[in-house]
N, C-alpha and C positions, 0 to 999 in steps of 0.2 A: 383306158386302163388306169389303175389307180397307182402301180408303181412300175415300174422298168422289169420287175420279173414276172407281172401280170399279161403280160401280152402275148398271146397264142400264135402257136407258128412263127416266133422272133426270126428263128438260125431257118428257117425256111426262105421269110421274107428277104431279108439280109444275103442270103446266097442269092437267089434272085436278083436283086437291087444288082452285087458286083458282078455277077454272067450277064448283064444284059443293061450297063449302064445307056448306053443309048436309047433304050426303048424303054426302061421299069428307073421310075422316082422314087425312093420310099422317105418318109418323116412321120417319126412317130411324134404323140404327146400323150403326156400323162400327168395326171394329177399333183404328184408328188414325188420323191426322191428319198428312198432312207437315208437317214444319214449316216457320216464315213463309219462313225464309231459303233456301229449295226454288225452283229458278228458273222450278218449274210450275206454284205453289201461283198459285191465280189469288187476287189477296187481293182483289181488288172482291167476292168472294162469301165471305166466311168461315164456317168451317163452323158453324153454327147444328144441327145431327143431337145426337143421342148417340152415345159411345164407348167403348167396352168390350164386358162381359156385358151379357148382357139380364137386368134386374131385377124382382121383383114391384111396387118404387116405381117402374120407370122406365115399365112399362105402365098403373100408375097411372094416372102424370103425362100417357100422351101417347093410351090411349086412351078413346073412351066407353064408356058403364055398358051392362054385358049385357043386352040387351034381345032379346025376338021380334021377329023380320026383320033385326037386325042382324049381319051377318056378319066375321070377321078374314083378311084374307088375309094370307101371309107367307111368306117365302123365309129359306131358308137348310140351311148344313149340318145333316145329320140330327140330330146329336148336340147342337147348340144347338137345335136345334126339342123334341126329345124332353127334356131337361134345364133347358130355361129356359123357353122361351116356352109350352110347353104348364103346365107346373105356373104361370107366372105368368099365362096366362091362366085357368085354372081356380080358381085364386085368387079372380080376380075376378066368379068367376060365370059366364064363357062355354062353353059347351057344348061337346061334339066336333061336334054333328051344327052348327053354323055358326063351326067354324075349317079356313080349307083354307088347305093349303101347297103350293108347289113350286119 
């Protein structure tokens, strides 16, 4: 996504994430940030996500350790799927056969 209000199914995901913290991770990232003085920018929710590249530290930091029965879902452009997220997932241990993308 390119900014924090780009992202489809947010209050979906996010419900999800707190009903079911022990079993659903969520970390968003996004491109970029408006800034504060933006007359859309809702500033009661400041963006708390990551922004930029996707990182080997930044999947580190936000997901859990490769385990059986654990799976990664994730979205985005191909070219950031195939160059970031799959080498920083495999980094960390996670398999092809429990990363799906779309």
């Amino acid at each position: 996504n390119r900014t924090p209000d780009d992202i489809l199914m947010r209050d979906v995901l996010e419900d999800l994430a707190a009903k079911h913290p022990d079993r659903f991770m969520l970390s968003f990232t996004v491109d970029q940030v408006v800034p504060a003085d933006d007359k859309n920018v809702n500033v009661a929710q400041p963006w708390k996500g990551h922004v930029g590249f996707v990182t080997k530290e930044m999947a580190k930091t936000s997901l859990f350790e490769a385990a059986d029965g654990g799976i990664c879902l994730m979205c985005g452009p191909p070219v950031m799927l195939e160059k970031a997220c799959y080498p920083a997932l495999h980094s960390l241990g996670h398999r092809d056969d429990n990363i799906f993308c779309f």
